[in-house]
N, C-alpha and C positions, 0 to 999 in steps of 0.2 A: 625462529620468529613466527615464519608461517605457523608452525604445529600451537607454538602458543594461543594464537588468534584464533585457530580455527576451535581450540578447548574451550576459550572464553565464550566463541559464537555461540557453541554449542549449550554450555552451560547455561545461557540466557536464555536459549529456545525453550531450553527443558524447564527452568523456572517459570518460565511463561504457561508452558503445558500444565506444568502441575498446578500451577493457577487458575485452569481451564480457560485461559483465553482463548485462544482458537476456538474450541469447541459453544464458549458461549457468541462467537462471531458467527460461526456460521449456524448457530443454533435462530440466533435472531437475522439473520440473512434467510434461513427456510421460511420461517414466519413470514417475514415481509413476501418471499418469494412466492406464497399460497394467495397469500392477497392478492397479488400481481395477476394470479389468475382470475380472482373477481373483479378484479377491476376492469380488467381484458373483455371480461364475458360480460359487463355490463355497458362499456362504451360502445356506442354505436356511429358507424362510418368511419372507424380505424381497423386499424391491422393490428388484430389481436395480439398476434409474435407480435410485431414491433414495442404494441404497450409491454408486455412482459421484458421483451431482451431491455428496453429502457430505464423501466422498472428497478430490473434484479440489476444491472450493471450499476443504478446512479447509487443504489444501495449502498454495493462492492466499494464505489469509491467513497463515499461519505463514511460508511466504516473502517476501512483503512485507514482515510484522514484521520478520526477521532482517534484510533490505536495508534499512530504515530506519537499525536500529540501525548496524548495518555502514557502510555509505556516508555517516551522518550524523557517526559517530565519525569517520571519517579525510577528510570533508572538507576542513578549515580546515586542518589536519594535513600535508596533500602538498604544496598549497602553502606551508607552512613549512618542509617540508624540501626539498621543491626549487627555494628563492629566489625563486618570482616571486609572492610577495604584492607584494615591493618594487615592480617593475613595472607590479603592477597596482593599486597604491592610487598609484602616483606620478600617474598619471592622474587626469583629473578624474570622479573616482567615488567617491561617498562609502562608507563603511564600512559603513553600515545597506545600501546598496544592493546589495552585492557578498554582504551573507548572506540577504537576501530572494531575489536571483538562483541566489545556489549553491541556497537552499531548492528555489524552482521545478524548478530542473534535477534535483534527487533525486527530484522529485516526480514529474517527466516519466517518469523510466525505469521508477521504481516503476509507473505506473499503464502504460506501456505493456507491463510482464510483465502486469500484472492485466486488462488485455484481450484478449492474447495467451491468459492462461491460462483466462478465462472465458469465450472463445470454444470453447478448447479441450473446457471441464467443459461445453459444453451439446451439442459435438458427439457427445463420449461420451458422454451421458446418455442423448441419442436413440439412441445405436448399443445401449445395455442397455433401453432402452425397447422396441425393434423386434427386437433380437435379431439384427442386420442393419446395414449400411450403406448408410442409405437416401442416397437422389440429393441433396435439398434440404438435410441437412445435410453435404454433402463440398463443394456447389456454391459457396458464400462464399468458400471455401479457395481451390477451384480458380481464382475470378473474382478475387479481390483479390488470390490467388499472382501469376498473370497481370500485373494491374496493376502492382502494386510490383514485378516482376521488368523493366517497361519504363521505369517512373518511378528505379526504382536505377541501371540501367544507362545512362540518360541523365542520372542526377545528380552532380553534384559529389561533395556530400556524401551517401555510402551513408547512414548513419546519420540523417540527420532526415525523411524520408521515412515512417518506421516510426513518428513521432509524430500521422500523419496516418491512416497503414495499420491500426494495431495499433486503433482504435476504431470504422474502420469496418470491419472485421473484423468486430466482436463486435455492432456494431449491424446487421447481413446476417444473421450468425450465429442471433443472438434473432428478427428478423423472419421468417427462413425454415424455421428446425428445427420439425420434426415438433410434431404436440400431448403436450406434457410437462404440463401442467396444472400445479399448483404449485411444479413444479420447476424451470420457469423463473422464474421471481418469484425462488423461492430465490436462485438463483445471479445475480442481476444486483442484490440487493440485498447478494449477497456481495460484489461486487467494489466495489461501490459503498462498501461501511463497510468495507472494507479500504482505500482508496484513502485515506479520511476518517483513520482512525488511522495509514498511514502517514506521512500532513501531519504528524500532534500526535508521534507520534514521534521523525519526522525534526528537527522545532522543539527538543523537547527535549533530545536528541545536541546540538545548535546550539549550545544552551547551555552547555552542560557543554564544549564541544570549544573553547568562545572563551575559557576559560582551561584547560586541564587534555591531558593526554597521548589518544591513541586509546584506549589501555587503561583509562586512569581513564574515559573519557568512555564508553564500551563498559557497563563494569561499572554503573555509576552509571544509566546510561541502562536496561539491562533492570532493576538494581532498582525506578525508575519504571515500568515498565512489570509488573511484577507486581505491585505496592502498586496501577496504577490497573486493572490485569484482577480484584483484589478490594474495588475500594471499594465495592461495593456489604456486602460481609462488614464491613467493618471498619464502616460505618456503621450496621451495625443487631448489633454484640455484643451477648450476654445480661449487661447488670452482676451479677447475681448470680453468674454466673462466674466476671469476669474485674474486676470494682470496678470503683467510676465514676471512677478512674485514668486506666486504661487505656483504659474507655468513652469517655472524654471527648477521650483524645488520636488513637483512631480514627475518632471523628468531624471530628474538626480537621482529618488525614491527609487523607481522603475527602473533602473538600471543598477542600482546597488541591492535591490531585494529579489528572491528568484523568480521571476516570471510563471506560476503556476497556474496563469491561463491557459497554459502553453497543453496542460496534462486532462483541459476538460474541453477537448474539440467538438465542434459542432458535429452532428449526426452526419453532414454531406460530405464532412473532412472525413471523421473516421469510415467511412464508408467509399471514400475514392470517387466521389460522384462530381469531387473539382474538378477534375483534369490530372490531376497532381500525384505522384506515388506515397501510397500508405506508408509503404516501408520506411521512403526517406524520410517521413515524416516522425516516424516514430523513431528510425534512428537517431536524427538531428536533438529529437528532444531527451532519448536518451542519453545521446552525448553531453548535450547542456545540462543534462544532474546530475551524472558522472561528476562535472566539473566542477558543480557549485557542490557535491558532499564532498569534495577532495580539500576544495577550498575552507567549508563549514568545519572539517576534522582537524585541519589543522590548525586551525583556529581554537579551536574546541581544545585542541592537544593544549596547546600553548596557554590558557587561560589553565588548565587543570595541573598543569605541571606549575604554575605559580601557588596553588592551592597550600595552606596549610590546615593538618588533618591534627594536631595538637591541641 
């Protein structure tokens, strides 16, 4: 069962590659990330690093958002219109398995931009922190370019390499860049609760796309996902406003849709500057998407397995 899932993950990631998704992610993640430095150097009475690491992270997250949605709408989708679900359910693979697999696989690509790009946000931070392009943080780049350009060129597969590269990247990256003091914390709890919401995302596309077209599932999919970037709004309306009507059915909303305020904290939160520990924090939220894609999948399972492909 395991080995199936982890062929199917796989096989997604690489369709994805040979799509050049990643590459066109963090391709326009560098883009915005060069601006970030004019931006920096033109605001005056800020903290340069800070506009940058805000910058290149809210980037990280709003691309991953949209690749969620995107990649998770036309999943199930390419393979119906280009025939080989037939072949690949005629196998012995079951249905739940073949969309926990596709899940992983989105997931793969997703978090391999969000290490690519979070390696990227701390090397530019130091570069607006120092005013300079210090040694230690160009040195990751240079040592793990190096590596994956020996480990590619001796690989079969270009493409799965970079599921191994694009993390230790980012963990050379964090260990060795200059002293940013809060700003790294920021940006590695950014990628971290980006990575978490693009899971509950990608789950719920899942859903929607195992019965309904890319475009229904698209649409459908980011109204989910505005409904859950305000349930915190919708569960504390003033009834003298809006009646306990309305109060009563944004509370319901807010509690049946995923909470993904939860994944875009204020700067003071990810930074530990409440009182409060990052970690728990991050853990908690990671627990609560664990939950909701456990929940989303089986859901998802169940409506697909009703499916007729006839």
């Amino acid at each position: 069962m395991l080995a199936r899932i982890l062929a199917i993950a796989l096989n997604t990631f690489r369709e994805a590659a040979r799509d050049r998704v990643p590459l066109a992610l963090f391709g326009s993640g560098l883009a915005v990330g060069v601006a970030s430095l004019l931006v920096a150097a033109m605001s005056l009475g800020r903290d340069r690093a800070e506009v940058v690491a805000v910058l290149t992270t809210s980037t990280l997250s709003l691309f991953a958002l949209v690749s969620a949605v995107v990649l998770g709408a036309t999943l199930l989708f390419k393979d119906y219109e280009r025939k080989t679900i037939f072949p690949i359910l005629a196998r012995p693979i079951r249905r739940w398995e073949l969309l926990v697999g596709k899940h992983l696989g989105v997931l793969a690509t997703i978090a391999t931009f969000s290490f690519l790009q979070g390696a990227l946000s701390l090397t530019l931070t130091s570069i607006a922190r120092t005013e300079g392009v210090p040694f230690r943080a160009v040195l990751p780049w240079v040592g793990v370019g190096a590596l994956g350009a020996l480990v590619i060129v001796r690989a079969r597969d270009k493409s799965t390499p970079f599921l191994l590269l694009s993390p230790a990247l980012f963990v050379a990256e964090a260990l060795s860049v200059g002293p940013l003091g809060d700003l790294r914390l920021y940006v590695l709890v950014t990628v971290a609760l980006a990575i978490v919401e693009s899971a509950i995302v990608t789950a719920v596309s899942m859903v929607f796309g195992a019965f309904s077209s890319p475009f229904l599932t698209a649409a459908l999919t980011i109204g989910i996902v505005l409904i859950g970037r305000n349930a915190d709004l919708l569960a504390r309306l003033p009834e003298r406003t809006f009646g306990p009507t309305i109060v009563v059915a944004g509370r319901a909303i807010a509690r049946v849709v995923p909470n993904l305020h939860l994944y875009v904290p204020p700067r003071t939160v990810a930074m530990g500057h409440t009182g409060g520990s990052v970690a728990g924090y991050v853990g908690a939220a990671a627990g609560y998407g664990v939950l909701y894609v456990v929940v989303l999948l089986v859901l998802s399972a169940l409506v697909f397995r009703k499916r007729d492909f006839a």
